[in-house]
C-alpha positions in Angstrom: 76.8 13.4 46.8 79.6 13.3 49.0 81.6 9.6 49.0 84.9 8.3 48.6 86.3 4.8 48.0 90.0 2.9 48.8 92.4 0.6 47.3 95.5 -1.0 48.6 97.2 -3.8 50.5 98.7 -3.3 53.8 102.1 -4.7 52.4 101.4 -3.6 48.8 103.2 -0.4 47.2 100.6 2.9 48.1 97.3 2.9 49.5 94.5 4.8 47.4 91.3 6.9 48.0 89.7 8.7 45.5 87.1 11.4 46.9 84.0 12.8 44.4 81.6 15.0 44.9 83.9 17.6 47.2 83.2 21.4 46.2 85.8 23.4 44.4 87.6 26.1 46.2 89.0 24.6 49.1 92.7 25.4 50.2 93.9 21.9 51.3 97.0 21.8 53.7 97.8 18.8 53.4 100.7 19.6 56.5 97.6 19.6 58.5 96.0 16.2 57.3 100.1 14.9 57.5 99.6 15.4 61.5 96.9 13.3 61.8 98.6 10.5 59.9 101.1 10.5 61.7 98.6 10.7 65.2 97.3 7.6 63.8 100.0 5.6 63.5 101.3 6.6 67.3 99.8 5.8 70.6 101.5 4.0 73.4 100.9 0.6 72.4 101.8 0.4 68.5 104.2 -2.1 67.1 107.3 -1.9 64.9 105.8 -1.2 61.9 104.9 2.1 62.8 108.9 2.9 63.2 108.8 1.8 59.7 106.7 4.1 57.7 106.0 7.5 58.5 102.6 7.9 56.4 102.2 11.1 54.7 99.7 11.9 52.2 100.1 12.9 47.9 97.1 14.8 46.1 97.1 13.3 43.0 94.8 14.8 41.1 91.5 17.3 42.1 93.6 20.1 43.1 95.3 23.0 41.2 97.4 25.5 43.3 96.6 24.0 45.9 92.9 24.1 45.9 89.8 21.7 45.0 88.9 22.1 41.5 85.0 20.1 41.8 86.6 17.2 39.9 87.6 13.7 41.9 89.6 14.1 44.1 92.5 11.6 44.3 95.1 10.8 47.8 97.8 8.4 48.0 99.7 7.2 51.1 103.1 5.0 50.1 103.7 1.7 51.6 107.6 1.9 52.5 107.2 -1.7 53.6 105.9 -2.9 50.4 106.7 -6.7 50.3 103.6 -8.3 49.3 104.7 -10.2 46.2 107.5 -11.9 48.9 105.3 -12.8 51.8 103.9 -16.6 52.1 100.8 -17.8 52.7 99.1 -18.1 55.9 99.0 -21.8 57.4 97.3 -21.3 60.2 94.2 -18.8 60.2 94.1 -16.7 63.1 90.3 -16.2 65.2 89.3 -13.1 65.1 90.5 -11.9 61.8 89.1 -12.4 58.2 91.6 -15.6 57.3 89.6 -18.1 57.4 86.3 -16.5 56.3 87.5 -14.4 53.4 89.7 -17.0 52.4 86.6 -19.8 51.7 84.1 -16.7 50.6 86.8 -16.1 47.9 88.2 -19.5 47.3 91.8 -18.4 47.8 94.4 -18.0 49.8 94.5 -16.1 53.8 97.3 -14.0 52.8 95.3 -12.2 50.0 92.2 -11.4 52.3 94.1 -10.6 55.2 96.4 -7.4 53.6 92.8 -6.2 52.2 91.1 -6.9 55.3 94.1 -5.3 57.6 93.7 -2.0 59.6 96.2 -0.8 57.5 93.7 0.9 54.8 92.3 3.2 57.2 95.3 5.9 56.8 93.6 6.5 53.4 90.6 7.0 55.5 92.1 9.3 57.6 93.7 10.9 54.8 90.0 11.7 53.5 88.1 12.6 56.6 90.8 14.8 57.3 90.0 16.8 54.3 86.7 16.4 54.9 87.2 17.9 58.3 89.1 20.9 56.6 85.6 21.8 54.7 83.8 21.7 58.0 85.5 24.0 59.4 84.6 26.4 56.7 81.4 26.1 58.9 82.7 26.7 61.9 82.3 23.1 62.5 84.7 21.1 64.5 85.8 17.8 65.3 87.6 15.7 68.3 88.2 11.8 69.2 89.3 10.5 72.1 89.9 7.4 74.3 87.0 6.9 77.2 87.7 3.6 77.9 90.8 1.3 77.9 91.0 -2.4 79.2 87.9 -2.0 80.9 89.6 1.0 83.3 86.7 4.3 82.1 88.1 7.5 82.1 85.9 10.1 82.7 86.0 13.6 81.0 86.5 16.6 82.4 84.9 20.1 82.1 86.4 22.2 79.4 85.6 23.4 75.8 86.6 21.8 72.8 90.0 23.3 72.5 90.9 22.8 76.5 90.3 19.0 75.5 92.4 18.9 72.4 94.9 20.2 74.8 94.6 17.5 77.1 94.6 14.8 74.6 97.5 16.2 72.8 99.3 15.5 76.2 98.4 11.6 76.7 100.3 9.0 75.4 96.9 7.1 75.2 94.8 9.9 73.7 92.6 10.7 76.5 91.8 13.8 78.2 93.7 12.6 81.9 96.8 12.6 80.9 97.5 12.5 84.6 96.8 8.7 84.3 99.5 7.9 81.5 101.8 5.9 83.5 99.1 3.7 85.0 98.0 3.5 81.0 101.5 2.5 80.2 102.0 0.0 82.8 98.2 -1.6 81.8 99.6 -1.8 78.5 103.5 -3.3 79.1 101.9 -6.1 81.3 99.2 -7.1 79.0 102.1 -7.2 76.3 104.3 -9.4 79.1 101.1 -11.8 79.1 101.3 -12.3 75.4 97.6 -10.7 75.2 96.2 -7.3 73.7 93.6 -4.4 74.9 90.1 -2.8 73.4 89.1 0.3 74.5 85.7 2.6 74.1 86.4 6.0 71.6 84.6 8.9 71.7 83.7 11.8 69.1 82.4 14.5 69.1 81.3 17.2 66.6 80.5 20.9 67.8 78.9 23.7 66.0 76.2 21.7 63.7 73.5 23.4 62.4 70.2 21.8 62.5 68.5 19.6 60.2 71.7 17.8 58.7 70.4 14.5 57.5 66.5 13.6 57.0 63.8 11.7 58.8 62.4 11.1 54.9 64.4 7.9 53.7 65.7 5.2 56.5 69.1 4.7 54.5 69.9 8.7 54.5 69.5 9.2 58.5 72.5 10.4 59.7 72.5 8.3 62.5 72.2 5.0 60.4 74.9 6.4 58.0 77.1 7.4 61.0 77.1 3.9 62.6 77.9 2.4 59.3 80.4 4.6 58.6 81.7 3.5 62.1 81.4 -0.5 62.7 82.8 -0.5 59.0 86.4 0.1 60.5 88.2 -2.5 61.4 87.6 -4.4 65.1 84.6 -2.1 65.9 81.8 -4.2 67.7 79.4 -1.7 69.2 78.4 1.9 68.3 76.1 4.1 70.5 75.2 7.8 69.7 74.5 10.2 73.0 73.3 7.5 75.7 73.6 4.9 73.5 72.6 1.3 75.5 71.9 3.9 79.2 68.9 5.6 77.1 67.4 1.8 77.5 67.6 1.1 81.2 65.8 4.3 82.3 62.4 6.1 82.0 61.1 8.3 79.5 61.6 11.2 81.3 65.1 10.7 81.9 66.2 10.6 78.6 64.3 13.4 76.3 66.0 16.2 76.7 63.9 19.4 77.0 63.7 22.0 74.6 64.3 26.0 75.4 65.4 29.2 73.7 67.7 31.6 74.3 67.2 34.5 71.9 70.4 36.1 73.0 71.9 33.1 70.8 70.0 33.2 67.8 73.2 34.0 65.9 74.6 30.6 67.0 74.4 27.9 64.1 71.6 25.9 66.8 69.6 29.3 66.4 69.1 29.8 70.1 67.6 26.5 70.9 69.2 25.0 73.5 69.0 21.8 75.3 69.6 21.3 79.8 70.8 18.1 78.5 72.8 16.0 75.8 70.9 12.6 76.0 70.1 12.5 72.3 73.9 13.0 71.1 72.8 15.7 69.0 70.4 14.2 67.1 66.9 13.3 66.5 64.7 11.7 64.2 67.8 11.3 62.0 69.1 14.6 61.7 71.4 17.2 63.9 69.4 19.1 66.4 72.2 21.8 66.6 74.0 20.3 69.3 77.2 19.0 69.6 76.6 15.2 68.2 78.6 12.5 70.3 79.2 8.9 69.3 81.2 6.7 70.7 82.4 3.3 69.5 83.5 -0.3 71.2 87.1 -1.4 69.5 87.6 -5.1 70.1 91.3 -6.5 71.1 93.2 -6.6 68.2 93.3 -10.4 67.6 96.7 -11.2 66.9 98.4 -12.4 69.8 101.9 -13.2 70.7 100.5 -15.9 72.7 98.4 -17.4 69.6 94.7 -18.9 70.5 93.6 -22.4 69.0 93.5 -22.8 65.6 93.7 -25.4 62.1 96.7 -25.7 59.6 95.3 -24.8 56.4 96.1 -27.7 54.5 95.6 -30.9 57.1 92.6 -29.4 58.9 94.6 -30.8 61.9 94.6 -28.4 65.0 97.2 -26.2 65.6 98.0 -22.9 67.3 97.3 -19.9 65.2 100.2 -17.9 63.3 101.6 -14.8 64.4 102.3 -11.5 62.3 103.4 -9.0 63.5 100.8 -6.5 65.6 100.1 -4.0 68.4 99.5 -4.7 71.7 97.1 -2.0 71.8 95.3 0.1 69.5 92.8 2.2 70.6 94.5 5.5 70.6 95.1 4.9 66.9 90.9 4.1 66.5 89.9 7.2 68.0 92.0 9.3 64.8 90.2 6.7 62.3 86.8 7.0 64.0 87.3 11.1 64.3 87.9 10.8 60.6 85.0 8.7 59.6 82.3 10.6 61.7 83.9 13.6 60.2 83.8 12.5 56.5 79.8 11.5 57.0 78.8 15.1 58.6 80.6 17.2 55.6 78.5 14.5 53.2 75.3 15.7 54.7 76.7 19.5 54.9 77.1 18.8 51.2 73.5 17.5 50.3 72.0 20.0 52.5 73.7 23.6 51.2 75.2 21.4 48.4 77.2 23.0 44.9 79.7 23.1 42.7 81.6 25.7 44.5 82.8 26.3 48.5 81.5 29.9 47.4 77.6 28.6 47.0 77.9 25.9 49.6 78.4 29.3 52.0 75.5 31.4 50.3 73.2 28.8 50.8 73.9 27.9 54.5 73.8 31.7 55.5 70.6 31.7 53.8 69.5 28.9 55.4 70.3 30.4 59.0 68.4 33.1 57.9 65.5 32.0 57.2 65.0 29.9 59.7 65.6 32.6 62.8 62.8 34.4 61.1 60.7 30.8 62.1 
């Protein structure tokens, strides 16, 4: 089984993952998996602590010349602005956040729940589904997030293949695939900033070149699509999850949403065997696996809810009312989210590659799955 787990503060010295279960013979590039770190900390709409570290990630252990060994895998990312052991306490819980939850549940103080709590741990995340996309692509399998929504404005997405929309994305300031529309983006952004208020946005993913019957409609807690919207609303300020249609599959008829099932023999050799589909409504899967086309989920990222302008809130101490505190945060976001979600979605699809053509070695893991193609073209 494929599954990692992370440590760290947000203002403590290194943020930790450690990855088991990943096959051996893997070339990591970790130049590659640097990128996207440093994707994820940029975005129009960050704030100064992104000028402040410049995330890059150290294998420590799980790798020998430079590729997976089988054994735990272990990443680091350093805090530069490690200051933890200075910082106060929190008087004033801000809505929105953990404070004031975390800090009852655990009878302690704000300032310890929030650094756990913080967005801050997802570069480790990042850091791992990044990896995890590396093996996917072993598989031909690839991976893309993007922005769909900002502030309420949708942006719609154009025709193209995967790689014509990496190229687009690659060329907005807000991660989207118009980058036509950055300025009016920008300007969104800079007044809502001016207004002493923040922005949410809808993210998009999606994962091309599946093979079907990743996942299982045998066990409710191993359906891909319940592990993938876990996976998901577990980062930080997600609200809302929808695979394919999503919420649309609900307000329309039966026929309107199944999509039809044909073959095309002339693409058996495809990893969806030839089946093909007029339509996308399902997001690539069904009954809790892939159907062996390209799986799309999209998620609903809250406003980050520190704001400059604080809401009401309590001092800590009195219980009188007060205005929340401010710390230091974004205005915006959401371009960040779509690296962390692109990561997470990525990290839950190799996990299921793993348990379906599963091994000790990247060397079985392929045997298996050209097998597997094999033998089910002959169907």
């Amino acid at each position: 089984m494929l599954r990692y787990w992370t440590a760290g503060e947000s203002h403590g010295k290194a943020l930790l993952a450690l990855i088991d279960g990943f096959p051996a013979g893997l070339q990591v590039d970790e130049a590659a998996i640097n990128v996207e770190l440093v994707r994820r900390q940029g975005g129009y709409g960050r704030g100064k602590r992104q000028q402040l570290e410049t995330d890059a990630v150290d294998v420590l252990s799980g790798v020998w010349q430079g590729k997976t060994l089988g054994s735990p895998i272990a990443m680091q990312v350093v805090n530069r602005d490690y200051k933890l052991e200075r910082l106060k306490d929190l008087e004033r819980p801000r809505p929105g956040h953990a404070d004031l939850t975390g800090a009852v549940k655990h009878l302690g103080s704000i300032r310890g729940v929030l650094e756990r709590a913080s967005a801050r741990e997802t570069a480790v995340r990042v850091a791992a589904g990044m990896l995890a996309k590396q093996l996917l692509a072993q598989f031909g399998i690839e991976t893309i997030g993007y922005v769909t929504e900002l502030g309420g404005e949708r942006i719609e997405t154009p025709p193209g293949d995967l790689a014509q929309h990496r190229r687009l994305r690659d060329e907005s300031v807000i991660y989207c695939l118009a980058p036509e529309q950055n300025q009016k983006f920008i300007d969104l952004i800079d007044q809502t900033g001016d207004n002493g208020d923040t922005l949410g946005g809808v993210l998009e993913v999606r994962v091309e070149g599946l093979p079907i019957g990743l996942g299982t409609h045998a066990q409710w807690d191993r359906k891909l699509d319940g592990r993938l919207a876990q996976a998901v609303m577990a980062v930080q300020a997600i609200k809302g999850v929808e695979i394919g249609l999503g919420f649309e599959s609900a307000r329309r008829l039966g026929s309107e949403v199944h999509d039809p099932i044909h073959h095309d023999p002339s693409r058996a050799g495809e990893a969806s065997l030839g089946y093909t589909r007029p339509t996308n409504n399902a997001g690539g899967l069904e009954g809790g696996m892939t159907n062996g086309q390209p799986l799309v989920v999209r998620a609903a990222k809250k406003p980050i809810a520190t704001l400059r302008k604080p809401l009401e809130s309590i001092n800590w101490e009195t219980k009188q009312p007060q205005r929340a505190q401010y710390e230091r945060s974004d205005v915006c976001a959401v371009p960040a989210a779509s690296v962390i979600i692109e990561a997470v979605v990525a990290f839950e699809v190799a996990a299921a590659l793993v348990e379906k053509f599963g091994g000790d070695s990247l060397r079985e893991m392929h045997a298996r799955y050209e097998l597997y193609q094999e033998m089910a073209r002959t169907m």
